[in-house]
Structure formats: structure tokens, C-alpha cells
N, C-alpha and C positions, 0 to 999 in steps of 0.2 A: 369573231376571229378565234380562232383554237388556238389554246399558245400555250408552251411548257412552259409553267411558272415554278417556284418553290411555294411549299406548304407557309403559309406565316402563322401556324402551332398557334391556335386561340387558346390563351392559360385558362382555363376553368379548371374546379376542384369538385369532386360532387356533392349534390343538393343535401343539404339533412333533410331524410324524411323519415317517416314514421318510426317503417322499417328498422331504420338503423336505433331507435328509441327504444323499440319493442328487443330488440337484442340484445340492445344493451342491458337492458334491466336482465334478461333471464341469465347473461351471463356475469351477471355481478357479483362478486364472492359475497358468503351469507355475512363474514364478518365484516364487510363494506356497509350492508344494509342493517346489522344489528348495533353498529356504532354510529349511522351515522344519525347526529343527535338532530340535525334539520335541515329540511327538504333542501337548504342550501347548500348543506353537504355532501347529499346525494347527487346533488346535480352538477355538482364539480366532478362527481368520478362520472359521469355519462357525459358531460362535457368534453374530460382528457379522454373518452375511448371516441368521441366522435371526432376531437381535435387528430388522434393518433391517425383514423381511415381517411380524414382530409389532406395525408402528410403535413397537416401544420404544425410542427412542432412548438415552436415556443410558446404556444396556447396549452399541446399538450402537457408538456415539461410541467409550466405555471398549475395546473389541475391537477394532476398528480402529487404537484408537491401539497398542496388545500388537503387534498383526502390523504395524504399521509399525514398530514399535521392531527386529523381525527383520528385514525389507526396505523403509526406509528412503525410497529410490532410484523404490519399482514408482510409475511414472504411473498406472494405474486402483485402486490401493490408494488412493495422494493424492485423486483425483477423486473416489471416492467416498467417502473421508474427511471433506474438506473439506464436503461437504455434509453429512452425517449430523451435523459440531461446529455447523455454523451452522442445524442443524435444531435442535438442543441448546441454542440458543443461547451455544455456547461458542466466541462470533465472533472472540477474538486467535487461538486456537489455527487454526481456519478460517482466519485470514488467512498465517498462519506456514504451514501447508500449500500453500495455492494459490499461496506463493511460491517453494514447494518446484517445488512443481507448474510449473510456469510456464518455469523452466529448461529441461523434458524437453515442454513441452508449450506455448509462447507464446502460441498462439492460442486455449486453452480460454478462454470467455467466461465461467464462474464464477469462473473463477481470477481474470481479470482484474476483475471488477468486485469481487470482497473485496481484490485489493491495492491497487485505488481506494479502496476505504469505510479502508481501512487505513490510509494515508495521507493520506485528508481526518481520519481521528480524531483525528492527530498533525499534523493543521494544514500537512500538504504537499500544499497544491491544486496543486502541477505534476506532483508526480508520478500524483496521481488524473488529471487531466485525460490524462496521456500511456494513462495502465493503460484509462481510457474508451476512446481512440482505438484502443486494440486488439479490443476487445467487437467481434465481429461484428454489423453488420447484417441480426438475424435475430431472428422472432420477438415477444417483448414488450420485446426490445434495442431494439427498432427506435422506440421511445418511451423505456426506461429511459436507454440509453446517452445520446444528446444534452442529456436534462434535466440529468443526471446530471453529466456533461461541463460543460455551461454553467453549472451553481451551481460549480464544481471553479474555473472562467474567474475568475467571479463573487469567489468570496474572493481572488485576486487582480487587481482592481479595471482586470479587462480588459474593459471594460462590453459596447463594441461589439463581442468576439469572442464572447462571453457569448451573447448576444441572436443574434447569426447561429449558433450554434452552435442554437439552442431553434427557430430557424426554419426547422429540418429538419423539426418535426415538424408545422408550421402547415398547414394545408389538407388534410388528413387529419379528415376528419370526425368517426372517433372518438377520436381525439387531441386535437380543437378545445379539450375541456375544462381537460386538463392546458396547453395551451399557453396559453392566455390564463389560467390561473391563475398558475401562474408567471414568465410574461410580468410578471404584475401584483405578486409578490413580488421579481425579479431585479429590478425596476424599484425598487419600495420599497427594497429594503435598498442598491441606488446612487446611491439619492436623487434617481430620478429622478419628480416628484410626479406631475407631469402623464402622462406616460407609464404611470407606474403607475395613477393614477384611470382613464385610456383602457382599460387592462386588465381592471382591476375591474369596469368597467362592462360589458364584454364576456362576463365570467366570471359574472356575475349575471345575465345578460340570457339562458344558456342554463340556468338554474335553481339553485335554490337551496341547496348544499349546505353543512352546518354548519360546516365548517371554513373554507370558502370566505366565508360571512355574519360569522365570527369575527374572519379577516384583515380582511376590508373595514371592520368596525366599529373596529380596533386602528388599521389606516392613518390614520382618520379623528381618530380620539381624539389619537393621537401631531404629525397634526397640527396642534390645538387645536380639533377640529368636534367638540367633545363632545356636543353636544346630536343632532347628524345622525346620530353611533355610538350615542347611545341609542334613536331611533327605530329604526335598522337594526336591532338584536337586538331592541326592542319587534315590530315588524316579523316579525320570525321567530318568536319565540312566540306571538304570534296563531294560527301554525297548529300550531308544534310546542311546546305551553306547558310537559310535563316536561322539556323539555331543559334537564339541572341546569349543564353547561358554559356554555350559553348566557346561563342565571340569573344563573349567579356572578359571569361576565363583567360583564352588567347590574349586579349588585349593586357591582360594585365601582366602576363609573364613578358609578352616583348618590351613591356617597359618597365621588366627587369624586379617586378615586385613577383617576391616569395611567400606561395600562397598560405594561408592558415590550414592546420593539419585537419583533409576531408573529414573526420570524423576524432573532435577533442573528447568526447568521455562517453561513459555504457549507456547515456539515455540517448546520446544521439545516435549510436550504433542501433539502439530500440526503434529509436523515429524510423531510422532509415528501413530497417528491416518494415513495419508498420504501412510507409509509402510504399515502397514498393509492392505490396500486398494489393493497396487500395488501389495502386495503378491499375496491377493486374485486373485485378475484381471489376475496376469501371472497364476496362477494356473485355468484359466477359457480359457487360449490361449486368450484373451484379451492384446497382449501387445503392441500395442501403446498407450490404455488407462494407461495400467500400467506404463510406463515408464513415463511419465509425473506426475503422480504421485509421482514416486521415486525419478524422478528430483527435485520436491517439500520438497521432505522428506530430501531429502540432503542438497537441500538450505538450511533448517531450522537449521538441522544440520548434519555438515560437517560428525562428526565422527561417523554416524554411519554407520556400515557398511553392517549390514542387509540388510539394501537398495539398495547396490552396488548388492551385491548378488542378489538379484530381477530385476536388473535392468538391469547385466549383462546375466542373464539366459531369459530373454526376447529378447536381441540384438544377443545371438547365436539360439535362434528359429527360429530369424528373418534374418539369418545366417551372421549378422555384426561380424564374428569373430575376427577380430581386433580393432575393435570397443569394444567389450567386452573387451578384452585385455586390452584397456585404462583405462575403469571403472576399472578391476580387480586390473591394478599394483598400484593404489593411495593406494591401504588398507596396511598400515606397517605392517613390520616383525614382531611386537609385538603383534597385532592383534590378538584375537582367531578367526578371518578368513583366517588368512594368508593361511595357509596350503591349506587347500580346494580352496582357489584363485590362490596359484600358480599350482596344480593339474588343474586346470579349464584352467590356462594360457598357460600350456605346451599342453592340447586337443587342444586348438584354434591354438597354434602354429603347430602342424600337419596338423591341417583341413586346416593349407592356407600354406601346403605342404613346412613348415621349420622346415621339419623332424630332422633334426640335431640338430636346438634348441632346439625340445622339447625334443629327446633322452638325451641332457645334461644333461637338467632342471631337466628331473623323475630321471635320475641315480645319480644328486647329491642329491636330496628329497630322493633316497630310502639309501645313503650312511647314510644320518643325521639321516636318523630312521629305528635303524635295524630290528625294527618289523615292517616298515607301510606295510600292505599288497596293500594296494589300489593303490600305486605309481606305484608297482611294476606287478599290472594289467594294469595302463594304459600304462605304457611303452611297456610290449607285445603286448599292442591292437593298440597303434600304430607301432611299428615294424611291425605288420602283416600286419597292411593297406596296407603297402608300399614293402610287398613282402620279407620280410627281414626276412625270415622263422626263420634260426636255430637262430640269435639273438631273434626272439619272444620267441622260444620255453626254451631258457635261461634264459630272464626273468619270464617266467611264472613257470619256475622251481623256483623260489625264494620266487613268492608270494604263489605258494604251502606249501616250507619250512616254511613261516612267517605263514601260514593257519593254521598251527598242522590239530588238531580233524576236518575230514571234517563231514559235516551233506548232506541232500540229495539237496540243492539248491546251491552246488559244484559241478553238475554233470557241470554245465556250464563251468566250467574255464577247468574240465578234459576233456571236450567236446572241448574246443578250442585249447588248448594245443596239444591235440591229433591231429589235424587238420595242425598244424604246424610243427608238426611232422612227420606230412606223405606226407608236401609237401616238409620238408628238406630230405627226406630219411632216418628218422627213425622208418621204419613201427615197427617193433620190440616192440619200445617204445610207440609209436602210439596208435597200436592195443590193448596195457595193458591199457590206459587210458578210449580206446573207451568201453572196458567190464569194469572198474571200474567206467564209467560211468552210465552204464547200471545197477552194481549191486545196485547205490545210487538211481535210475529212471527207472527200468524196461522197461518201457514204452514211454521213450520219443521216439518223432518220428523222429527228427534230428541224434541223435546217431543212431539209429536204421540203419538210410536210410546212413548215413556214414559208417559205418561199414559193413552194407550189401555192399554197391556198392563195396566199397573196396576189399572185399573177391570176390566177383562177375569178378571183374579185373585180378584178379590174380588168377580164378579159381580155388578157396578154398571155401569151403563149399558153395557151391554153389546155394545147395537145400534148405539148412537153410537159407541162406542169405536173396532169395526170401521171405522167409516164415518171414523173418522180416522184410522187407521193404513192404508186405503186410499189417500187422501190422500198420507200418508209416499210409502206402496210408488210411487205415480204421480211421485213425484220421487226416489227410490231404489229404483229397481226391480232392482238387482243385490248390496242390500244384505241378505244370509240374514237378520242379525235381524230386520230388519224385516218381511222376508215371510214369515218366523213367525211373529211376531207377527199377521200378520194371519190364516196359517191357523188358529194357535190361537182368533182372534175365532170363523169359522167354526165350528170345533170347539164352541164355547159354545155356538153359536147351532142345533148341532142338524145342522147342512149337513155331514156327516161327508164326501161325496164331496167339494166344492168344496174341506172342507178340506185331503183327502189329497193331492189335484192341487198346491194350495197349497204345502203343508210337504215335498212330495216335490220341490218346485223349489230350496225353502229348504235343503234337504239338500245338493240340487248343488253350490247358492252357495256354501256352508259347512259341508263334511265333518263337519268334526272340533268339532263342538261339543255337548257332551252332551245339552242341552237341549231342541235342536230333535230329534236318532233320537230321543230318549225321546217327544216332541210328534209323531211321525212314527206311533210303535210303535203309541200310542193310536189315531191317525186310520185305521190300516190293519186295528185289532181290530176297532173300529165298523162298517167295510164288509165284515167279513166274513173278512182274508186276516191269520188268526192266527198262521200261520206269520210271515210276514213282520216281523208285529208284534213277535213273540219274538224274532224275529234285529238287527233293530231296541232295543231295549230293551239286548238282550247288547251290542251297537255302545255303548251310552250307557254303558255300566258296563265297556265295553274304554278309551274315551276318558277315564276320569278325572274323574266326576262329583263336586261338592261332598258335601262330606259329610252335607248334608240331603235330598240326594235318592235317594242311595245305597241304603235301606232302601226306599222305594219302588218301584224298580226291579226288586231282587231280589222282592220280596212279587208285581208284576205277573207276572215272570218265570215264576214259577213258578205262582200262581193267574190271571193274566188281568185281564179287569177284570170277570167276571163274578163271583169269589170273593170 
């Protein structure tokens, strides 16, 4: 059966081989190999540069730190040290490095901005603001430094150097956004009101981002507009209504609690600026930028958890899924992330195949919330990864009940649903989904080409089936299953030539799929070219057929389809 699945991402890291031994050594700094006193030393730094190409960091980090403990002193040991701790999130040690560093190197810009974050942690905005002015302007410095620089001003209540400091970055279009955000927090936390509503109003007026909607409704609350902070977050959930941050927030001002000021000192105006960066950067697929970033943000501080969030959805792209897992489980039950973190923690736990876990996790998540829908999609999604047909098709029953009123971007869950359904043996049930999908999406080509193949199987409407999986093929015309599907319609229908022309394109599309040689084998005995057909069939039983079709193939192979 052809069937639109999702990818389930097999985590592998790559193989050590030779290669990467051989490289290693030739790029080994000489003072690497003239210190190091024995072979075990050298093999700690070829170690941390093959940990670094595996993305394993805290292997890397560990190794790195060995061969500096023998050379101490080497500048590009430190530099890349210092990044691999703060990729690790082990940011004191990162900063103790790039101070190391900084001696033999003053002008490195990572150096300098960890012995910033270093010193705003310990509450010395002079010496952050000095460590800023050494960041070259270059790059994403060219925004980072200044913000950075002016919250550093900021905790020592030098408003107006502050603020000229941030107006480096104004008039920069794509900067516009961070400048009048923090324009409108540097302004908040100097109590400057006016100045900052001037900001906010700015910062809102080029769209609406949640942290950005958060500060605005906190400035307002803090100062006594409680009712204009509830409409604002009212406001945003109109469009964005799962946003459980945004809830909470709501929920706590109607019962009348007066929130703590968005941003209490210069490090968290640092964090904040930091997240926001890493945001951006994962939303640019940029995430090793980003994650060092977030590592930053969290230094500064601990509790936020936005950042986790960013940081952890960078480390599953980069398919650390238990890695993610780590970052995720620190955020508390109390959290308005929590929920969406342990939803994120029970995916990662399937994706490294501790199905069991994560089946627990969604089914106590969807006991606790007899409406959440979303729980009770991922539990389906992974039951079906794993085969586990009539449990998927049971949970997906449940996020439908929690669904009520479907609209037409539900054709998807009836489309999936459906699909587990007819690989548990309940076509009956199945086939209702695949046309109530259809009536919400006329025209998707996924249900189409399911629904046809399906009928086409079990030869029922036969004629019609083709004539919608033609359909599909005319808005996926490069997709092989589906224009197998549609030659196999032909095939039914008796049209052996149009079929073969069909299934022998579906082949190009899609080499290596058992289904269509074997769909191929048949089309080409029909018109006559038997040889073909058998070399075709041998192709289906070289590539790794399921085990139901396996005996069918061998029986053609050998008798035909005339035997």
C-alpha cells in the first residue's frame, strides 16, 4: 500500500573513520603535539576534535578541557574550548577560559562577550560594558554588542548613555524590531513611562510577538492599567488562543495578582535581548548560533524558560533528542511551559524508540486534561510510528471527540486516522474518514491517491478511483507513489500499455521501492516483455519486500502470471 507517512528521523551521528584520524593529526597545533607528554594526551585532543564533528559536546567540552590541562597557555585550544563549554552549557567555565583567552588574544569577540555575560552575572555592569566595547563590529555584533553594551550602561543608571548606546542600532531595518523593543524595556526599567509607552507603541505597531505582547501587558499592569493589560493578552489570544504563557499571564491578572516587573535588573534585560536573538537564529535554521545564544540567556537567567524552549527545538533539528530532553525536564510543573515541554519530552522519547515511555507520559497528559487535543494527537502519531495500528486509531478517536466542530485543516487527522484504520482492518471505518476527508478538501491529493489505491485493491470502483488518483498525479506529478498508483488503476482497468508507460515513470521517480518493480514486473508480462517482467520482480525481492509479498514474488518469479 502507498501511504503518506512522516519521516521517524533515525538519530545516527557519523562513523569515526580513518579519515577523520588522519585530519585530525595534520591539523593539530604544533604546540598540541610538542606538549603533549603522552600518547594519552594526544589522544584527548583528537578525541575532543572528533567529539566536536559528532556534535557531542560534552565529550567534546571533557577533552578539551584534558589537553588544556597539558597546554594551558595554546590561544586556539582556549577559542575553541571556550565555545564547545558554552555550547555545553558549562558557561563559568566558558567565561574562565575567554579570560584566559583574552590575555594572548584581546580582541577575540567571543571572548569578549562571555567576559561581559561574566561580569553582568556578578553584578559588574562596568566591566561588561568595557568587555562590550571591545566586540568587534562585525556580523550579528553589529546588533548583539550595542544592545548588550546599553542594558550593561542601564544597571548603572547611566540612562542617557544607555539609550545613545542602543541608537547605534536604529535605522537599520532589520534591527528596527530589537531597537524599539528595548528602547521600550531600557526605558521601563528607568522609569521612564512615557518614553517607554512611545516604544511599545512602536514595537507593536510592526507586529505582534509574544514576548513583546507580554512586556507590553506587564508595563501596563505595573502601572495600575489593569484592565488595558487584560485586553492586550485578550487581544492576542483571539488569534493565538493555545498560548499557555500568555493564559497564565491572563489568568493571573483576573485574579487580581500584580505581576512582577517584565524585566527586574541589566542581566535580564541581557537574557532577554540573547533569547531573542536565539529565537530568531533557530527560526533562520541557524542553530548552533542560536544555542549559544540561549546558553547565554539562561546564564543570565536561570528561570527563563523561553529560552529552554529555543534551545531545546534547535538540539531536536540537530536530532540530540535526549539532549533536548535534558534542557526540557529542568522547566517545573508550575511553568506555563511545562505542558508543551512534557508533550516535546514524550516526541523525543519515541524518536529514541522508548515507546513505552512516551505512551505513558501522553496517556497520563491526556487523563489530566479531558480536553487537551494535542496530547492525544501525539500519542496516535506515535503509536503509528511504531505499527501499533488499532491503539493509534483509538487515540485518534479521542482527539477527534476533544476536536468537536471540525473546519477543512482536519481533513489531516481524518486522513491519518483513516490510514490506521485500514491498516487495523477497519476498512468500513476507514473508508468513512477517507470521503469525510474529502468532503472537508475535495482535492487533496494524499486522500485522493489513498482512497483510490484502496478501492483499486479491492476492486471497487474502480473507474472512479483511477479518475482520482489522476487528479492526485495532476497536482503531484513527481510523486512515484502516486503515479503508481495511478498505473496500477490502469493495470485493473485492462489498459496494460498505458499502464506500463505509467509504472515505468513511477520507477524513475522512485527506484528503490519494492511495490511499484513488482507493479512494474506485472505491467510488462501483460504486454508481452517477460523477460523484463522477471528482471523487474528479482529488483522487488533485491530491495527488501515486506514479508507479505515476498512469497508472491518468488511464486511469479518463477511461474509467471500465467502459472
Amino acid at each position: 500500500m502507498n501511504t503518506l507517512t512522516r519521516p521517524k528521523g533515525a538519530g545516527h551521528r557519523p562513523a569515526l573513520a580513518l579519515v577523520a584520524v588522519i585530519a585530525g593529526l595534520l591539523t593539530t597545533p604544533a604546540a598540541v603535539l610538542a606538549n603533549a607528554a603522552t600518547n594519552e594526551q594526544l589522544g584527548a585532543y583528537l578525541a575532543a576534535r572528533i567529539a566536536g564533528t559528532r556534535n557531542d559536546l560534552p565529550n567534546a567540552a571533557r577533552y578539551y578541557e584534558q589537553v588544556l590541562a597539558v597546554d594551558p597557555q595554546n590561544a586556539e585550544l582556549l577559542a575553541t574550548a571556550q565555545l564547545f563549554m558554552l555550547a555545553d552549557g558549562q558557561v563559568d567555565k566558558a567565561v574562565t577560559f575567554a579570560q584566559r583567552l583574552l590575555v594572548r588574544d584581546a580582541n577575540n569577540a567571543t571572548a569578549n562577550l562571555l567576559n561581559a555575560i561574566g561580569a553582568a552575572k556578578k553584578g559588574d555592569y562596568g566591566a561588561a560594558a568595557t568587555a562590550m566595547q571591545k566586540v568587534p563590529n562585525t556580523g550579528i555584533n553589529r546588533l548583539v554588542a550595542p544592545v548588550v553594551e546599553a542594558w550593561a550602561l542601564a544597571g548603572q543608571n547611566r540612562a542617557d548613555e544607555a539609550l545613545t548606546v542602543l541608537n547605534k542600532i536604529a535605522g537599520n531595518a532589520t534591527y528596527e524590531p530589537f531597537f524599539n523593543y528595548h528602547a521600550a524595556l531600557i526605558n521601563t526599567f528607568l522609569g521612564r513611562v512615557e518614553k517607554a509607552e512611545e516604544a511599545f507603541t512602536k514595537t507593536l505597531q510592526g507586529g505582534t510577538g509574544v514576548r513583546q505582547m507580554q512586556a507590553y501587558a506587564t508595563f501596563l499592569a505595573q502601572a495600575g492599567r489593569t484592565q488595558d493589560a487584560v485586553r492586550t493578552l485578550r487581544s492576542y489570544l483571539d488569534v493565538q488562543s493555545g498560548d499557555e504563557p500568555v493564559a497564565a499571564a491572563l489568568a493571573g491578572l483576573q485574579a487580581g495578582r500584580k505581576p512582577d516587573p517584565f524585566i527586574a535588573d541589566a542581566r535580564a534585560g541581557m537574557a532577554e535581548m540573547f533569547y531573542g536573538v536565539a529565537a530568531s537564529l533557530t527560526q533562520e535554521n541557524a542553530t548552533a548560533q542560536a544555542r549559544n545564544y540561549a546558553r547565554m540567556a539562561i546564564y543570565l537567567r536561570p528561570e527563563l524558560d523561553g529560552a529552554r524552549v529555543v534551545l531545546a527545538t534547535g538540539m531536536e533539528r540537530e536530532e540530540l533528542w535526549a539532549e533536548a530532553n535534558e534542557v526540557l525536564a529542568v522547566i517545573s510543573a508550575a511553568s506555563p511551559y511545562s505542558w508543551a515541554a512534557r508533550n516535546r519530552i514524550a516526541t523525543n522519547l519515541g524518536r529514541l524508540n522508548r515507546t513505552d515511555e512516551a505512551v505513558t507520559m501522553l496517556t497520563r497528559m491526556a487523563d489530566e486534561r479531558k480536553a487537551a487535543f494535542d496530547v492525544a494527537v501525539n500519542l496516535g502519531d506515535i503509536l503509528r510510528q511504531n505499527d501499533r495500528y488499532a491503539e493509534a486509531a483509538a487515540a485518534y478517536d479521542r482527539a477527534l471527540q476533544r476536536k468537536g466542530t471540525l473546519t477543512a485543516d482536519d481533513w489531516v487527522l481524518l486522513y491519518t486516522r483513516g490510514t490506521v484504520l485500514e491498516r487495523s482492518g477497519q476498512w468500513d471505518r476507514a473508508e468513512a474518514d477517507f470521503l469525510k476527508a474529502l468532503e472537508l478538501q475535495p482535492e487533496q491529493p494524499y486522500v485522493l491517491n489513498y482512497l483510490g489505491y484502496s478501492w483499486i485493491e479491492q476492486g471497487k470502483n474502480v473507474e472512479q478511483a483511477t479518475q482520482m488518483i489522476q487528479r492526485a498525479v495532476a497536482q503531484q506529478p513527481t510523486a512515484g507513489f502516486i503515479v503508481d498508483s495511478l498505473g496500477w488503476g490502469f493495470y485493473k482497468l485492462g489498459n496494460y500499455e498505458e499502464a506500463t508507460r505509467t509504472l515505468e515513470r513511477a520507477v524513475q521517480l522512485t527506484p528503490g521501492d519494492s511495490t511499484i518493480n513488482d507493479h512494474l514486473g506485472d505491467a510488462y508480462w501483460k504486454v508481452g516483455r517477460k523477460r523484463e517482467a522477471r528482471f523487474q520482480w528479482q529488483r522487488a525481492i533485491d530491495l527488501g519486500p515486506d514479508a507479505g509479498m515476498l512469497p508472491g514474488l518468488q511464486r511469479k518469479l518463477a511461474q509467471g502470471l500465467d502459472g
